[in-house]
SEDO-951231 format. One record per residue (C-alpha): residue in three letters; chain; x, y, z. Coordinates in nm, 4 decimals. Example, Ala and Ser with C-alpha at 12.3 -4.5 7.8 and 13.67 -1.06 7.14 Angstrom:
REM residues 2
<rec "ALA"; "A"; <1.2300; -0.4500; 0.7800>> <rec "SER"; "A"; <1.3670; -0.1060; 0.7140>> 
REM end
This chain:
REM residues 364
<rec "UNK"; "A"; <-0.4541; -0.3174; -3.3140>> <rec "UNK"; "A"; <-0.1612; -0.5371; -3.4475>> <rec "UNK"; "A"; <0.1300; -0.7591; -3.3160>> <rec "UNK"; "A"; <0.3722; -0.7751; -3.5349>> <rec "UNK"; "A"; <0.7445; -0.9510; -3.5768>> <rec "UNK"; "A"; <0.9818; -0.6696; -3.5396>> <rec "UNK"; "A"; <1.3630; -0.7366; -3.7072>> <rec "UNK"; "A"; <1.4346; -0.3325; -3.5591>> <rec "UNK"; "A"; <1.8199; -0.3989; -3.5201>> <rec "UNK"; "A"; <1.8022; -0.2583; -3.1444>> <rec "UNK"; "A"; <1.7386; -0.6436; -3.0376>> <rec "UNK"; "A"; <1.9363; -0.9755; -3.1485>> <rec "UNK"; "A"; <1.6902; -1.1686; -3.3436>> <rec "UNK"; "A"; <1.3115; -1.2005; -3.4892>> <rec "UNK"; "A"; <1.1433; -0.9828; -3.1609>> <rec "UNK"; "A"; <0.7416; -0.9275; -3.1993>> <rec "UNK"; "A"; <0.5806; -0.6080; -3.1028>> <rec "UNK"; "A"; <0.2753; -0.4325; -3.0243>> <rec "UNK"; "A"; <0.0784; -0.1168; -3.1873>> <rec "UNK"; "A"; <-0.2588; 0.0016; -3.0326>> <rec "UNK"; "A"; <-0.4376; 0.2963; -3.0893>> <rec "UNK"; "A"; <-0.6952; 0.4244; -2.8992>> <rec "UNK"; "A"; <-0.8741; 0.7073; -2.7407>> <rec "UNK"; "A"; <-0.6960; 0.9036; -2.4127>> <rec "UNK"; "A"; <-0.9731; 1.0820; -2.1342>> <rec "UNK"; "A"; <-1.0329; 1.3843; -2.3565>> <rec "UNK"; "A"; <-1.1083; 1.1979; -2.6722>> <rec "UNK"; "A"; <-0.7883; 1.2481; -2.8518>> <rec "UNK"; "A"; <-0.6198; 0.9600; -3.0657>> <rec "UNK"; "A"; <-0.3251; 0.7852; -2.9237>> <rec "UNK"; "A"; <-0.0627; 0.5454; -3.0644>> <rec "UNK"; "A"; <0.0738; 0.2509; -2.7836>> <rec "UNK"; "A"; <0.3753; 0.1400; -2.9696>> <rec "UNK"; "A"; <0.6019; -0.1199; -2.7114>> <rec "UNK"; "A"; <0.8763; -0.3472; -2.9212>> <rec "UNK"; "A"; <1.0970; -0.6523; -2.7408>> <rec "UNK"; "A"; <0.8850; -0.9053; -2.6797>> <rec "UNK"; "A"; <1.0419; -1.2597; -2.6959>> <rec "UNK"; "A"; <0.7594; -1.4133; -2.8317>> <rec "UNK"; "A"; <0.4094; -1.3471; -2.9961>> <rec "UNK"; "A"; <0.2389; -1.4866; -2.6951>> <rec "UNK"; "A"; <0.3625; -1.2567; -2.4791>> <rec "UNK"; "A"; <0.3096; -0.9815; -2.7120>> <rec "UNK"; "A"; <-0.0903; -1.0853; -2.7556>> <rec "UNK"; "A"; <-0.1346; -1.0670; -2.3935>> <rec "UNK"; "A"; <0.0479; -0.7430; -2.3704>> <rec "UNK"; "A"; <-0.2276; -0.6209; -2.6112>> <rec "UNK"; "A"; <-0.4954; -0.7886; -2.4457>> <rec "UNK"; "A"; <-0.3826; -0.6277; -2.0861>> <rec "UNK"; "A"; <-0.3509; -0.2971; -2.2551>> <rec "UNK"; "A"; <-0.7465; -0.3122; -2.4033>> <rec "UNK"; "A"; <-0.8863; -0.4135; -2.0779>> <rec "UNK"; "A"; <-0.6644; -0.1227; -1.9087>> <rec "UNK"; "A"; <-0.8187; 0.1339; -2.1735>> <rec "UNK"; "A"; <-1.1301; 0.0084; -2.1932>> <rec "UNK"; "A"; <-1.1759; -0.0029; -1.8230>> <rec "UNK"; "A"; <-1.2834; -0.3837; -1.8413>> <rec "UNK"; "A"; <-1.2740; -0.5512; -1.5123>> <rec "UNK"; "A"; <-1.1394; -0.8809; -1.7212>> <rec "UNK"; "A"; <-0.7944; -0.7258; -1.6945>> <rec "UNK"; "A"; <-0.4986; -0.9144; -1.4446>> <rec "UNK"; "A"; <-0.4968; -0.7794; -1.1123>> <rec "UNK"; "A"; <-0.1410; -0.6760; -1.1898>> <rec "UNK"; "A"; <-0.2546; -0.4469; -1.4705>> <rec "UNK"; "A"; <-0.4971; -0.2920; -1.2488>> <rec "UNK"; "A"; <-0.2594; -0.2394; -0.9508>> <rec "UNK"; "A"; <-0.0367; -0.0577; -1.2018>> <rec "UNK"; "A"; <-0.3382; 0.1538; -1.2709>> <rec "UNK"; "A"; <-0.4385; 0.1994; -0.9184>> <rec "UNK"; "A"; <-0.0863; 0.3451; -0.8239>> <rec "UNK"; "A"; <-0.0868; 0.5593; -1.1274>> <rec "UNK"; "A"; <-0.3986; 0.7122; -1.0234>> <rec "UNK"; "A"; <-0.3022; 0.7666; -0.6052>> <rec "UNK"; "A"; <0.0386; 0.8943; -0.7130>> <rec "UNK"; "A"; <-0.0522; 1.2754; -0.7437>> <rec "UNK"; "A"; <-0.2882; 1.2736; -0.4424>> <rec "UNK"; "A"; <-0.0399; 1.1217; -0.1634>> <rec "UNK"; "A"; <0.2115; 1.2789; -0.0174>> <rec "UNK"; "A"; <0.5549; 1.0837; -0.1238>> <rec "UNK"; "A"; <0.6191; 0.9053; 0.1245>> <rec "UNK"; "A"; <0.2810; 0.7480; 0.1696>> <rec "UNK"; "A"; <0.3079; 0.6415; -0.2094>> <rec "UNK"; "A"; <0.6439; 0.4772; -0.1566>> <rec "UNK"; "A"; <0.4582; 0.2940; 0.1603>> <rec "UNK"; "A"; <0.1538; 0.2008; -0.0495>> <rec "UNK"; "A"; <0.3956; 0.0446; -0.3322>> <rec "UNK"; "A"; <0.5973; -0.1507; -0.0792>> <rec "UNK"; "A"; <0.3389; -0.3404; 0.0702>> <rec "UNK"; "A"; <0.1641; -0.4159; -0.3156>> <rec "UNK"; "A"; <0.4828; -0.5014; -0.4598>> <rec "UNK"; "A"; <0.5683; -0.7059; -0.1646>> <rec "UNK"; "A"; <0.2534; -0.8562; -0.0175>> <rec "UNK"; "A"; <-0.0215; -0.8619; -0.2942>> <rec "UNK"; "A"; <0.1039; -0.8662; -0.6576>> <rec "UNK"; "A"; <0.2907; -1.1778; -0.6154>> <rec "UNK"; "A"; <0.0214; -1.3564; -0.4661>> <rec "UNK"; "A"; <-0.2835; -1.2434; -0.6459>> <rec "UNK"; "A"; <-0.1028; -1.0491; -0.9506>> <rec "UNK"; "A"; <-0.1793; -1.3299; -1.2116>> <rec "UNK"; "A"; <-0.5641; -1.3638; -1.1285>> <rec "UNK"; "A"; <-0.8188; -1.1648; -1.2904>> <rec "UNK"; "A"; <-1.0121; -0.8895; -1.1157>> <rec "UNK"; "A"; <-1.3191; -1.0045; -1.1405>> <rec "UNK"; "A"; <-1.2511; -1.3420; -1.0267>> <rec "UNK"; "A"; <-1.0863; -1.2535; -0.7528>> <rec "UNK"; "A"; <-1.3866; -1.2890; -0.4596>> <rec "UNK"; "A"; <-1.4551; -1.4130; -0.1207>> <rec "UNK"; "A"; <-1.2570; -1.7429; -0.1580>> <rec "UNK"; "A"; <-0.9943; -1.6116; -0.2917>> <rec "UNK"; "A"; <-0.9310; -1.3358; -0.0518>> <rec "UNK"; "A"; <-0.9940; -1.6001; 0.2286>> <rec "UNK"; "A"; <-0.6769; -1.8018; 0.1002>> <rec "UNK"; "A"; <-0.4738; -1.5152; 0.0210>> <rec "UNK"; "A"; <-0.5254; -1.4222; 0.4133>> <rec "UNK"; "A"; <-0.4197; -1.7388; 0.5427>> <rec "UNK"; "A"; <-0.1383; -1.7384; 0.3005>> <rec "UNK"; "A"; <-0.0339; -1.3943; 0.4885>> <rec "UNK"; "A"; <-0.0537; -1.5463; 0.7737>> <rec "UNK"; "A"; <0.1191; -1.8221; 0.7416>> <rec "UNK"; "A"; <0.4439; -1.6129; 0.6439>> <rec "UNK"; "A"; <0.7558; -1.5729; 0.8736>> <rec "UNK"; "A"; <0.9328; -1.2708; 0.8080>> <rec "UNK"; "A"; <1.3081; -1.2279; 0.8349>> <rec "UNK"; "A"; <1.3248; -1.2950; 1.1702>> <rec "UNK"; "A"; <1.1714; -1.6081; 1.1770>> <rec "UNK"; "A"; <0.8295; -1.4673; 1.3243>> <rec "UNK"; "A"; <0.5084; -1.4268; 1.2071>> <rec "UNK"; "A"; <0.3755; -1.0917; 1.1104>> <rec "UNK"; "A"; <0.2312; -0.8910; 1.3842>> <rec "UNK"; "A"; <-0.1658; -0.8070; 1.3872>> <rec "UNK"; "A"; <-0.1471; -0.4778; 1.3308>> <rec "UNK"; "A"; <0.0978; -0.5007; 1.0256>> <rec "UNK"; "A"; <-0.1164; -0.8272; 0.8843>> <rec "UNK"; "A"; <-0.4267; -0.5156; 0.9110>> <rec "UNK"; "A"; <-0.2334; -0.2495; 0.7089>> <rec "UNK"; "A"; <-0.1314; -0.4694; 0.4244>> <rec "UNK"; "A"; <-0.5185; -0.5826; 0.3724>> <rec "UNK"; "A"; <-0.6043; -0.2422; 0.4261>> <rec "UNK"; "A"; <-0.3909; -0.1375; 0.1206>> <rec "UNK"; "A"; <-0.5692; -0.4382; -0.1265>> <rec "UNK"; "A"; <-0.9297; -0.3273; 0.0096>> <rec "UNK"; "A"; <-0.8193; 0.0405; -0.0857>> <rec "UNK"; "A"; <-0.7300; -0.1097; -0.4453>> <rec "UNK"; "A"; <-1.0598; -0.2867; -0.5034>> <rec "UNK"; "A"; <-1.2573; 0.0004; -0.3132>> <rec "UNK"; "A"; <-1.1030; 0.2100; -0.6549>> <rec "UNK"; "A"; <-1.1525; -0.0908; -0.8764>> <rec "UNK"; "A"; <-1.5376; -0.0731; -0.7575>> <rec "UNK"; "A"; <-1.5590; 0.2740; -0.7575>> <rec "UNK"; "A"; <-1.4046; 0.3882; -1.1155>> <rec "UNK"; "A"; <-1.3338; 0.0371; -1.3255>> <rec "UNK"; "A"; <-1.6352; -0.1489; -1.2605>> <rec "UNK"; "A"; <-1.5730; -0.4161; -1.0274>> <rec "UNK"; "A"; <-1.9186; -0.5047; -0.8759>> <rec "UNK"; "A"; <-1.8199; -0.5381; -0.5317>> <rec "UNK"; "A"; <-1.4681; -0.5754; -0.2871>> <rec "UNK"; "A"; <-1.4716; -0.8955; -0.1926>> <rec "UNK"; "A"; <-1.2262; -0.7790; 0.1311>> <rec "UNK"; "A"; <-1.5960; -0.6139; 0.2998>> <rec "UNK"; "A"; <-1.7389; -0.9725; 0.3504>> <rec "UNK"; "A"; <-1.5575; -1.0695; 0.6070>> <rec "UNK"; "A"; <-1.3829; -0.9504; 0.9061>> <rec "UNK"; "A"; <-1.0313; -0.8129; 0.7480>> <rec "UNK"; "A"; <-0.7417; -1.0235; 0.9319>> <rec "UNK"; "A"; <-0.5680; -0.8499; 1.2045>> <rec "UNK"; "A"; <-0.6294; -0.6184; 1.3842>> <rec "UNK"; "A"; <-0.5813; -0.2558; 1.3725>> <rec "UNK"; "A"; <-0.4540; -0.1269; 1.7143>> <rec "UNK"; "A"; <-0.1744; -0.2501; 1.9226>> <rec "UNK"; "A"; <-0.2607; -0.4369; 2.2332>> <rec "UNK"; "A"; <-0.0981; -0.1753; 2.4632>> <rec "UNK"; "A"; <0.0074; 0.1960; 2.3962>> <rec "UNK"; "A"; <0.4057; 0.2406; 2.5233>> <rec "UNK"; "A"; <0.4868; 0.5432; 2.6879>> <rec "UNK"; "A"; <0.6899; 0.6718; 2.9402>> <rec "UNK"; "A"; <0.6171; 0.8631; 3.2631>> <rec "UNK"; "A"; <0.7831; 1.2272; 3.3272>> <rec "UNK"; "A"; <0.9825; 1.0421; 3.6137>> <rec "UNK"; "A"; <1.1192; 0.7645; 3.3362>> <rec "UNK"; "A"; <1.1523; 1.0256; 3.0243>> <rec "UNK"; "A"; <1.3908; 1.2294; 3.2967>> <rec "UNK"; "A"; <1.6156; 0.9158; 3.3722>> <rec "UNK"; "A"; <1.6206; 0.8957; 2.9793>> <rec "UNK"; "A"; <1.7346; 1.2601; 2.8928>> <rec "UNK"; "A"; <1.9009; 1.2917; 3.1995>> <rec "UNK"; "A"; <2.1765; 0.9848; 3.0158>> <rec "UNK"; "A"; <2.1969; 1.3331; 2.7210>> <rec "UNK"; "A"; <2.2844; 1.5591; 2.9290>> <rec "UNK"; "A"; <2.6452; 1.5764; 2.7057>> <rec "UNK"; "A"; <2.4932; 1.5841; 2.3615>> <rec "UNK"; "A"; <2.2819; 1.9092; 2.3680>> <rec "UNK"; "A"; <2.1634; 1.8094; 1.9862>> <rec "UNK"; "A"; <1.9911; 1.4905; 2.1058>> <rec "UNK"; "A"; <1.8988; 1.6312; 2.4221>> <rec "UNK"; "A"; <1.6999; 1.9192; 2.2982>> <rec "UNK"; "A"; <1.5414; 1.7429; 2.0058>> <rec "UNK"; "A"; <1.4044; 1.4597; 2.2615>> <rec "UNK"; "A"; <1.2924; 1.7493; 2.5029>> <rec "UNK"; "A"; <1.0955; 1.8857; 2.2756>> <rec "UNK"; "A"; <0.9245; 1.5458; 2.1759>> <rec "UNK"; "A"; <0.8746; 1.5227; 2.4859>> <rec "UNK"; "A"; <0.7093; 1.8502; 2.5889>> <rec "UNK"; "A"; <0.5126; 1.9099; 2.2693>> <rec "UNK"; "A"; <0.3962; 1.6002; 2.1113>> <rec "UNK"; "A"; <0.4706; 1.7054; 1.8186>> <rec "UNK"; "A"; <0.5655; 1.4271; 1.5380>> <rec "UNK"; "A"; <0.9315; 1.3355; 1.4428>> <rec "UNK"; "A"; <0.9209; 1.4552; 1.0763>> <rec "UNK"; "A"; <0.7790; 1.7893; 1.2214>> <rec "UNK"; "A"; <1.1006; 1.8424; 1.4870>> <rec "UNK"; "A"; <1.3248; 1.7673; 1.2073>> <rec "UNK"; "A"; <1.1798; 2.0697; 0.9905>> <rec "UNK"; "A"; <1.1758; 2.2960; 1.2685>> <rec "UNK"; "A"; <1.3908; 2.6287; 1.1432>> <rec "UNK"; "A"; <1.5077; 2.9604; 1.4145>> <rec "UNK"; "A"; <1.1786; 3.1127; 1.2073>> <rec "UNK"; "A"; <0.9414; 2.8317; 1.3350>> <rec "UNK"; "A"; <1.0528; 2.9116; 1.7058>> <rec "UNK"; "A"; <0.8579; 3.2518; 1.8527>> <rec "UNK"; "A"; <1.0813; 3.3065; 2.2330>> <rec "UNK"; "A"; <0.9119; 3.5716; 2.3131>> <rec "UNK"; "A"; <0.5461; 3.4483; 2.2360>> <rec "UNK"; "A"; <0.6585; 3.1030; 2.3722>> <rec "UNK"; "A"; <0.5370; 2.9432; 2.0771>> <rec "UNK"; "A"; <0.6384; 2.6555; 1.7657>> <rec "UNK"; "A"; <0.4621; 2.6438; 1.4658>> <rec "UNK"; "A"; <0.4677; 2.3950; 1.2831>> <rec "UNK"; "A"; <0.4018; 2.4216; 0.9223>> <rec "UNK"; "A"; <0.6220; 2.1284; 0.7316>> <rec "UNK"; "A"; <0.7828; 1.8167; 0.7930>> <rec "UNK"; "A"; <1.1064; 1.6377; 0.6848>> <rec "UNK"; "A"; <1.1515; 1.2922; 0.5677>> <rec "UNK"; "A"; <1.4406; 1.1347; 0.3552>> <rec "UNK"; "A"; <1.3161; 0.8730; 0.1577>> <rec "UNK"; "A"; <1.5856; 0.7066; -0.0534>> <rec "UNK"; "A"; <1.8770; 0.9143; 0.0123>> <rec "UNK"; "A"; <1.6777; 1.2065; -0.0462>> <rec "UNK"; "A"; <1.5026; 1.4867; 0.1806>> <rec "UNK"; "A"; <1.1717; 1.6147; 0.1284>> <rec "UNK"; "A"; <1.0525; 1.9016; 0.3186>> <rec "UNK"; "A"; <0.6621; 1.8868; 0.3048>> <rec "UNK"; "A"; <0.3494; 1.9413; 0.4333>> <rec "UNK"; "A"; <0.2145; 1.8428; 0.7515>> <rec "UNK"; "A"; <0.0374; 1.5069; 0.7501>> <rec "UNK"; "A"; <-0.3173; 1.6504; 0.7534>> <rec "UNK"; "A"; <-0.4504; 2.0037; 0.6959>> <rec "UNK"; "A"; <-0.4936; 2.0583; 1.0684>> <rec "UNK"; "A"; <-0.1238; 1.9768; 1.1291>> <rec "UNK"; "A"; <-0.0510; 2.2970; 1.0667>> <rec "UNK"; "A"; <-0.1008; 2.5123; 1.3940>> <rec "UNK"; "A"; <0.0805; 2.6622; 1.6593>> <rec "UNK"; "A"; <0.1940; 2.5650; 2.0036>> <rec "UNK"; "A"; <0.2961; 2.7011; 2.3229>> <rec "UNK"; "A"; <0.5984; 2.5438; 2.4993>> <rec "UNK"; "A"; <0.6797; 2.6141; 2.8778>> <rec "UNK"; "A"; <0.9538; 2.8086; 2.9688>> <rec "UNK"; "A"; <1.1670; 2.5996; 3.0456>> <rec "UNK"; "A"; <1.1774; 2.4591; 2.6796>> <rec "UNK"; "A"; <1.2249; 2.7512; 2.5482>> <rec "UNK"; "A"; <1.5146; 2.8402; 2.7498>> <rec "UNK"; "A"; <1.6764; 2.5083; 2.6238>> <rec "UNK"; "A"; <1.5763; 2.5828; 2.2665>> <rec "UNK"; "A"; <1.7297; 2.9036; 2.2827>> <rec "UNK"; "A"; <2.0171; 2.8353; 2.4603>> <rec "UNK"; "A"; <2.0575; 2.5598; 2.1692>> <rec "UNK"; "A"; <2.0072; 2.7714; 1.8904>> <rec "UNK"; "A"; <2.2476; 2.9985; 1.9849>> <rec "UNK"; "A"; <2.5161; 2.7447; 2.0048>> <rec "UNK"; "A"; <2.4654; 2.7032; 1.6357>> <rec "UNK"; "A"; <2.7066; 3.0111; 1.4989>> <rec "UNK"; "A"; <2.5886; 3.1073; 1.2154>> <rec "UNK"; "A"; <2.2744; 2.9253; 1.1339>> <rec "UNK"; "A"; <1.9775; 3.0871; 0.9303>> <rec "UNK"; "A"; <1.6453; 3.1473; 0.9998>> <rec "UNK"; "A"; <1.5533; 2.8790; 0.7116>> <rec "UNK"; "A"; <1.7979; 2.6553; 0.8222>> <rec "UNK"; "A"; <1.6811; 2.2766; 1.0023>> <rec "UNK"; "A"; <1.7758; 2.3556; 1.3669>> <rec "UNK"; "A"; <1.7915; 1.9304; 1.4266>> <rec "UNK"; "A"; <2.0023; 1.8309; 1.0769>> <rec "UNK"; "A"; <1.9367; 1.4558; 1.2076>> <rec "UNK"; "A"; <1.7648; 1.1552; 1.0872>> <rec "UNK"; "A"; <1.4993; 0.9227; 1.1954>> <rec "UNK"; "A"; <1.7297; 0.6771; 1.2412>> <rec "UNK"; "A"; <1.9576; 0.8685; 1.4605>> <rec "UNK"; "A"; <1.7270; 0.9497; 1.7178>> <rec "UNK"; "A"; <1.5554; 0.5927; 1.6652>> <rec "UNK"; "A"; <1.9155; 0.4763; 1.7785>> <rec "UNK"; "A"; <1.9632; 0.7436; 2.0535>> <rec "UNK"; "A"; <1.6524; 0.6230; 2.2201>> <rec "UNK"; "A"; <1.7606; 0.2517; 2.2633>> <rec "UNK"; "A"; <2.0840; 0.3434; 2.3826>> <rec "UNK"; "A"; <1.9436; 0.5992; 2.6220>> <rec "UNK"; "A"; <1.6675; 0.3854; 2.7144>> <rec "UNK"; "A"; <1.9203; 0.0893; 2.8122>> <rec "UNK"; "A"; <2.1616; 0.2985; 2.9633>> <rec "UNK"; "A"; <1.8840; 0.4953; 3.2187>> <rec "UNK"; "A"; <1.7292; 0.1295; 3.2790>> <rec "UNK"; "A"; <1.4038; 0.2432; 3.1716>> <rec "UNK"; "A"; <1.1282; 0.0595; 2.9051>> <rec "UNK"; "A"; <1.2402; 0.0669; 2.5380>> <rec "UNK"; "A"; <0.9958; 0.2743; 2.3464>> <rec "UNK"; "A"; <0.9310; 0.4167; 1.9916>> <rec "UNK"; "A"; <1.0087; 0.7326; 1.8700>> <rec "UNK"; "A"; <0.6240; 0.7684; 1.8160>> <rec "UNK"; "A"; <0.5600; 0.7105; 2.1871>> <rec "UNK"; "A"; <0.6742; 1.0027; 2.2895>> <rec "UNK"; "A"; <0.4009; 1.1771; 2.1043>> <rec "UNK"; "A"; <0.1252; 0.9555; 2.3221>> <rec "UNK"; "A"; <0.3475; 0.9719; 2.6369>> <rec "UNK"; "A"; <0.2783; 1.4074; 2.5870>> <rec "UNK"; "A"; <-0.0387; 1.3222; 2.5393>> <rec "UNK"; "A"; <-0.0811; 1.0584; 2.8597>> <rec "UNK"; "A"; <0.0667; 1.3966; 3.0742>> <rec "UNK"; "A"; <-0.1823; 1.6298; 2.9392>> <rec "UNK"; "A"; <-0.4620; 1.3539; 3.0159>> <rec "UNK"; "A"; <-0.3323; 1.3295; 3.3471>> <rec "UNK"; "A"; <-0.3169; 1.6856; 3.4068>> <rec "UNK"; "A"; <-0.6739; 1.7584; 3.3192>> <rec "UNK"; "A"; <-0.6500; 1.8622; 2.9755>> <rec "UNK"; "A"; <-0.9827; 1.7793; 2.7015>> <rec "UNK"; "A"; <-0.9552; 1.5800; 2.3883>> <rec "UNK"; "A"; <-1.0470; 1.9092; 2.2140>> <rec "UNK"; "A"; <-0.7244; 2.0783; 2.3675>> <rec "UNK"; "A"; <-0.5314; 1.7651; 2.2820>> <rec "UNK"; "A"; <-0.6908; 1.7046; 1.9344>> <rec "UNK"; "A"; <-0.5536; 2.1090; 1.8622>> <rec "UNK"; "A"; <-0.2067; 2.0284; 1.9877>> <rec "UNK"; "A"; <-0.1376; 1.7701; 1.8452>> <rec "UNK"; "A"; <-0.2766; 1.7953; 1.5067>> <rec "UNK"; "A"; <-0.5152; 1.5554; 1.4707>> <rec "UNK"; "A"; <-0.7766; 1.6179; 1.2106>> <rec "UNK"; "A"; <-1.0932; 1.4975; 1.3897>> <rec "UNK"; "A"; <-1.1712; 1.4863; 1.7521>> <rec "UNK"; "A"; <-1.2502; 1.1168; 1.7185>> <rec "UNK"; "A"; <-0.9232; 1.0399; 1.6226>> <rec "UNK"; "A"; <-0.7660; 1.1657; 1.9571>> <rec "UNK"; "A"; <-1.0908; 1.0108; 2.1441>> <rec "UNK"; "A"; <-1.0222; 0.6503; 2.0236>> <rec "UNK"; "A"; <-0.6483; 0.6882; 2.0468>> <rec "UNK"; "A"; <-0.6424; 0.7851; 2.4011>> <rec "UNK"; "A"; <-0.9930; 0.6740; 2.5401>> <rec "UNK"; "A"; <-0.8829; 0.4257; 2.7571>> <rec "UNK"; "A"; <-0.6349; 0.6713; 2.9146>> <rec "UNK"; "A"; <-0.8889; 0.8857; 3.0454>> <rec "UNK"; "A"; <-1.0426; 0.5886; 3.1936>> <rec "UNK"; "A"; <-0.7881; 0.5554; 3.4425>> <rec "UNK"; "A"; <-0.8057; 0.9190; 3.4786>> <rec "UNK"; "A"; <-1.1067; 0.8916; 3.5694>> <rec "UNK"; "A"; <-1.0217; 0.6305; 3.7666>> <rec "UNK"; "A"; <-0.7798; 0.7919; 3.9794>> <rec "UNK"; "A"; <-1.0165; 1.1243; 4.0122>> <rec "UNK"; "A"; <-1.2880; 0.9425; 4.1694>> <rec "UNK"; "A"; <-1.0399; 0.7725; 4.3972>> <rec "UNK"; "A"; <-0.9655; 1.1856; 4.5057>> <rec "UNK"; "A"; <-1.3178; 1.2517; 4.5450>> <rec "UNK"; "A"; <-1.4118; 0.9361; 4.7643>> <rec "UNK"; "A"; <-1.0833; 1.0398; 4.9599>> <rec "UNK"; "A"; <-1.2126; 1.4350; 4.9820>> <rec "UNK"; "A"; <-1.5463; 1.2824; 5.1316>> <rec "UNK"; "A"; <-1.4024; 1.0983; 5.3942>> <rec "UNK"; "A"; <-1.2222; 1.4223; 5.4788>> <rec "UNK"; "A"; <-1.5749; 1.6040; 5.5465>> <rec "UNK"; "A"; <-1.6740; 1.3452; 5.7538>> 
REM end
């Protein structure tokens, strides 16, 4: 190990620089060589960040680690989740807790760091919602769960206590067949938007996987979708990839009526291939086309998501099982669709023994 002055005529002046050598996972030599640094100070705690990193020692900044930690999650998430997971590190955790070290960062200082978090106002002037205040501690426990787990950390301090938050919204938005009608009814001239919503609607299925649908996906004679991808565009880019979970991919049957529409759609696209998107649109679009529609038919703004739970609301209603559910709409465990939707078939319930006390009185 060695820092160095460096007069290397690719900076202005008397720079210092750093040379490390060490041992990668499979035992093989290695050379760190980084140049530019303004003073030797900075250089010495370069090296010192770079032992701890190689060594593994739990000593090293929380900012060294975090760099670490995304370097190890990058080839196991999908890419948008990674962009996600940097966002809320870069934005809501490094600058608060970058500089401390990870194994002095415990209970008190987590406890601080939360009411730091909650004490911010975001753009708007407001305070960060519960559920969002949940996924951002969510990401640091993940972080320390890894630190504990391959870099020696003892514990995560974030398991102590309750994590702030909360992780649900209070109430699930959806809309009823009679206000989703009023909505696409306000389409009826843009058979693009009008399609892609009815088929939201009528399947569940989630936005990335309507915007990857192809002609191939779409069986009309079986009645069937399947989905197999999904689209995102991330940074000016599309990525076609795959579903969000392993049991995402499946296939599902659509009523006639859908069908009809979808055909009738696709063959108002001249020319279009079998591998081509049938809905070339964006998020963003549709996000727009909903609170425009939604205003316009004088109905309850919702999300773009909601339309996935308001499918699933009608198949609760109609007597459908979470099994059935958990298989149409992709969802990797049964529990999942349980605690999503729980309290939906509660009021089904609800209403069904309403029908039975009313059936008894009818005997009588």
């Amino acid at each position: 190990m060695a820092v160095l002055k460096d007069r290397w005529n690719g900076y202005k002046g008397t720079t210092w620089r750093v040379v490390v050598t060490y041992k990668d996972w499979k035992g093989n030599n290695k050379r760190h060589d980084k140049r530019g640094f303004a003073t030797k100070k900075e250089a010495l705690e370069h090296e010192r960040e770079f032992v701890f990193m190689k060594s593994k020692d739990n000593n090293m900044l929380l900012d060294t680690f975090l760099d670490i930690y995304l370097e190890d999650m990058k080839p196991t998430l999908r890419y948008s989740s990674f962009k996600n997971k940097s966002y809320l590190i870069e934005k809501h955790i490094r600058p608060h807790l970058g500089k401390i070290r990870l194994s002095d960062i415990d209970q008190l200082t987590i406890l601080k760091w939360r009411n730091e978090m909650l004490s911010v106002r975001g753009e708007n002037g407001q305070a960060y919602s519960a559920t969002y205040l949940r996924t951002i501690e969510n990401q640091l426990s993940a972080a320390l769960n890894h630190a504990v787990k391959y870099y020696g950390l003892s514990s995560n301090p974030c398991l102590v206590d309750k994590k702030m938050g909360k992780s649900k919204a209070d109430e699930m938005s959806i809309w009823t067949e009679e206000e989703f009608n009023k909505f696409v009814d306000t389409l009826i001239d843009k058979p693009q938007s009008f399609t892609a919503f009815m088929t939201l609607f009528w399947t569940g299925i989630r936005i990335g996987e309507l915007l990857a649908l192809t002609p191939a996906d779409i069986d009309f004679e079986a009645q069937t979708i399947s989905i197999s991808k999904s689209y995102q565009r991330i940074d000016k880019t599309d990525f076609i990839t795959d579903p969000k979970t392993p049991k995402g991919k499946r296939i599902i049957s659509i009523p006639d009526f859908l069908c009809k529409y979808l055909m009738a759609y696709k063959e108002s696209l001249l020319g279009i291939k079998d591998t081509e998107r049938l809905f070339p649109l964006t998020k963003s679009f549709l996000e727009h086309e909903i609170v425009r529609g939604a205003k316009f038919a004088d109905v309850k703004r919702i999300r773009i998501h909601d339309l996935r739970h308001s499918h699933a609301s009608l198949l609760i209603s109609m007597g459908f099982s979470i099994k059935e559910i958990q298989d149409r709409l992709g969802h990797e465990k049964a529990e999942t669709t349980l605690n999503t939707y729980a309290h939906l078939y509660s009021n089904s319930q609800s209403d069904l023994a309403v029908k039975l006390n009313s059936r008894y009185k009818e005997r009588r």
